[in-house]
C-alpha positions in Angstrom: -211.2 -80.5 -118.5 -207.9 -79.9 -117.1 -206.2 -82.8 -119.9 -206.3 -79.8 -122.2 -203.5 -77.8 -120.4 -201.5 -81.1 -119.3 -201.7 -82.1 -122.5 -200.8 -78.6 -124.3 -198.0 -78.6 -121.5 -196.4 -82.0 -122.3 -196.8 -81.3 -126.4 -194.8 -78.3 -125.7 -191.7 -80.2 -123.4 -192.2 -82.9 -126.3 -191.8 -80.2 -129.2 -189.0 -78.4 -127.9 -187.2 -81.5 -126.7 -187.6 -82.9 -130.7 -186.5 -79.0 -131.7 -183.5 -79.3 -129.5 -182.8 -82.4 -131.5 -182.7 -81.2 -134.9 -185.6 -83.2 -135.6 -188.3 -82.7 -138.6 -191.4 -84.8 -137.3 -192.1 -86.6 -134.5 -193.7 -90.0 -134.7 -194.6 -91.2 -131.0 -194.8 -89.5 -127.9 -194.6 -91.8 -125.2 -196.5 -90.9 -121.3 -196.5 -92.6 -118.5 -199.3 -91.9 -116.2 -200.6 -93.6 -112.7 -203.6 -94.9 -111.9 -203.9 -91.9 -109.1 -202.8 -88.7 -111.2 -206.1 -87.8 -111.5 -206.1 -87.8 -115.1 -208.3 -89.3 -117.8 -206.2 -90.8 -120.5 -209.0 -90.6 -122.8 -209.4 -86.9 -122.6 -205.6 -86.6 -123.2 -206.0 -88.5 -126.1 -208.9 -86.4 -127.4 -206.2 -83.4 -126.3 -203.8 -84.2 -128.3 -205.8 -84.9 -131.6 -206.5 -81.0 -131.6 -203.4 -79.8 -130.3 -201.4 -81.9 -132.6 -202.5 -80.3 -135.6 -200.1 -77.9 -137.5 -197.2 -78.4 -135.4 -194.3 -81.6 -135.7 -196.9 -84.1 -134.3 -199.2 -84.0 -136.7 -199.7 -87.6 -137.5 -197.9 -88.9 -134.3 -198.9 -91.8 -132.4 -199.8 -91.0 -128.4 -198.6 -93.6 -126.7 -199.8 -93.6 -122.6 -198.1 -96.3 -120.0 -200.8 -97.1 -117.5 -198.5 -97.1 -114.3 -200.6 -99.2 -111.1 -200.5 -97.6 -107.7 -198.1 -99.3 -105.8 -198.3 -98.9 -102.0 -195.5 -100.3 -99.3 -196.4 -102.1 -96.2 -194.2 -101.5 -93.1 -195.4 -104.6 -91.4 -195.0 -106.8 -94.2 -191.8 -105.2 -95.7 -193.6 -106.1 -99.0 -195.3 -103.8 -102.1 -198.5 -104.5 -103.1 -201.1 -102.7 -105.6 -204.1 -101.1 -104.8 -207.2 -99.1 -106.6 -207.5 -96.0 -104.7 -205.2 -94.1 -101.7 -207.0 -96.1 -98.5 -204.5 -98.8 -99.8 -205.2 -102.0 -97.3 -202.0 -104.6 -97.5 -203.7 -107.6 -98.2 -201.7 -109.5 -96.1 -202.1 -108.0 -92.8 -204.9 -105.3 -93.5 -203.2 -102.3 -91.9 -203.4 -99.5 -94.1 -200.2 -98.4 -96.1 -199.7 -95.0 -96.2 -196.7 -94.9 -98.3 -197.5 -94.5 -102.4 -194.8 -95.9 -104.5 -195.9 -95.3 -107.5 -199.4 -93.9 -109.4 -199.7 -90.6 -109.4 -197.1 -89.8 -112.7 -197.6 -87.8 -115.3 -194.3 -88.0 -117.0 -193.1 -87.5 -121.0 -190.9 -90.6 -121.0 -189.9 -90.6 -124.5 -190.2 -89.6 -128.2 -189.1 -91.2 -131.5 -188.9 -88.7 -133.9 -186.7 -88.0 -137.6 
């Protein structure tokens, strides 16, 4: 389960970013991550309930943006969403192979005291 060490990773950025901040707890930690990451948001939430522990997260709220995968068709000059990478514009049914957006894994904020 690689969500572990993702997880311990962006707790850490999110702890010292709150640290940096003269802050005492934090209350939400906000993600955003794409449909293609390859990661489970379940499994970071499960992550985070034992990381979270004993440090200034303890009690926070995990927040996670679902972000769609968003591809670009050349032919169409038009953004459409798809499931998985053999993105097929639905207009024209060439495949796209230019990924907007979908594969984040981003700390996008924190609201902390």
């Amino acid at each position: 389960m690689h969500e572990l060490s993702i997880m311990q990773s962006a707790l850490s950025l999110a702890l010292d970013q709150a640290r940096q901040a003269g802050a005492s707890r934090v209350h939400t930690i906000r993600l955003r991550i794409g449909a293609l990451s390859g990661v489970v948001p379940d499994a970071l939430e499960f992550a985070f309930e034992v990381l979270a522990p004993g440090t200034l997260a303890e009690g926070a709220k995990l927040a996670i943006e679902h972000v769609p995968a968003r591809f670009w068709c050349a032919a169409c000059t038009r953004e459409f969403q798809s499931d998985d990478m053999f993105a097929e514009c639905p207009d024209c049914h060439r495949l796209s192979g230019e990924l907007r957006a979908g594969r984040e894994m981003e700390l996008a904020s924190l609201e902390i005291d």
